[in-house]
C-alpha positions in Angstrom: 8.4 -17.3 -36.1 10.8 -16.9 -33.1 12.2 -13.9 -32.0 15.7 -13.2 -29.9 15.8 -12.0 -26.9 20.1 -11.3 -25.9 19.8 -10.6 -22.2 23.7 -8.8 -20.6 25.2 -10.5 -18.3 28.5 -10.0 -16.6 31.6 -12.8 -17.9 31.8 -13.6 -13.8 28.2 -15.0 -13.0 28.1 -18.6 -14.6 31.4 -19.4 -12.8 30.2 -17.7 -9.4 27.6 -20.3 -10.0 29.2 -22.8 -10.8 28.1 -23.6 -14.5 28.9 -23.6 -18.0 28.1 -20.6 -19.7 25.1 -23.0 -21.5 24.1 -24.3 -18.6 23.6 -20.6 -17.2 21.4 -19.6 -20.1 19.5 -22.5 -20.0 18.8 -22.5 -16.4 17.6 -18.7 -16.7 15.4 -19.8 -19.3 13.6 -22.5 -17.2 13.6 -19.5 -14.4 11.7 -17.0 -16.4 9.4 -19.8 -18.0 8.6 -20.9 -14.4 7.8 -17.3 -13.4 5.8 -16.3 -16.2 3.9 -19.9 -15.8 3.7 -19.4 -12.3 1.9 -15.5 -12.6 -0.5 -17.1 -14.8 1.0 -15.0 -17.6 1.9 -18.0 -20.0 0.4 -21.8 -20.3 2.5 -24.5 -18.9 3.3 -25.2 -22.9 4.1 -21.8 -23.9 6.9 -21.7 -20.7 8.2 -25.0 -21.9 8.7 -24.1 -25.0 10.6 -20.3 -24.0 12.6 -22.9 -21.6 13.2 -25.3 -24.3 11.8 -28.1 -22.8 9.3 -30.8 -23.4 6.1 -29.9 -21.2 6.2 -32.8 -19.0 10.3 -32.1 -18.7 8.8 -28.7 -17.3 6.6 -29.8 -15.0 8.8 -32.1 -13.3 11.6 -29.2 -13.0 9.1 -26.3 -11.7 9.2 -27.9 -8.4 13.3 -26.3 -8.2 12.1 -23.3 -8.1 8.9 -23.7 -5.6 6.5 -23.3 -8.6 3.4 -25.8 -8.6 3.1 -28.0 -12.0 -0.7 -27.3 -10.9 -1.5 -23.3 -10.7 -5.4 -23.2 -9.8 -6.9 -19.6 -8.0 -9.6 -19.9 -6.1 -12.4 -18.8 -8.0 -11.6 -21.8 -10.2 -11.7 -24.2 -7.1 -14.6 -22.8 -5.8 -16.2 -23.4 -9.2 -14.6 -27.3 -9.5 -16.0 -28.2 -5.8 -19.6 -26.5 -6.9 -19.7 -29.1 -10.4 -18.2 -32.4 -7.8 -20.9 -31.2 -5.5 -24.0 -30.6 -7.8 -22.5 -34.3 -9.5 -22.7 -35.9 -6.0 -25.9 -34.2 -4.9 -27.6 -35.4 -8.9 -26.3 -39.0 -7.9 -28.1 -39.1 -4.3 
């Protein structure tokens, strides 16, 4: 099930921007994806799909707004370098 979401927004701003009013909604649909992928809030497939993109379509437009395709913290690196290590040490 989908749900709308109608977000005001004054007649003015897709021209100030120079776009259609489509290509305005669309674009602020790739921004809040992007933002909510990028606070770790959604996957990288549940943004695509609030932008209305394929995943990989996503990815490769996340780097427009300075969001990483690859969103790691560091407790999750810290754990990935501790399994290569233990792998390298096991294979000494």
């Amino acid at each position: 099930m989908n749900h709308l979401l109608t977000v005001e927004y004054p007649d003015s701003l897709p021209d100030v921007l120079h776009m259609s009013r489509s290509e305005f909604e669309r674009e602020a649909r790739l921004a809040m994806g992007a933002k909510l992928f990028e606070s770790g809030k959604l996957t990288s497939g549940q943004a695509a799909r609030l932008a209305g993109l394929h995943k990989v379509q996503f990815l490769a437009e996340l780097s427009r707004f300075g969001v990483a395709s690859i969103q790691v913290d560091a407790d999750e690196l810290e754990q990935d370098l501790a399994v290569a290590q233990a792998a390298h040490d096991h294979r000494q």
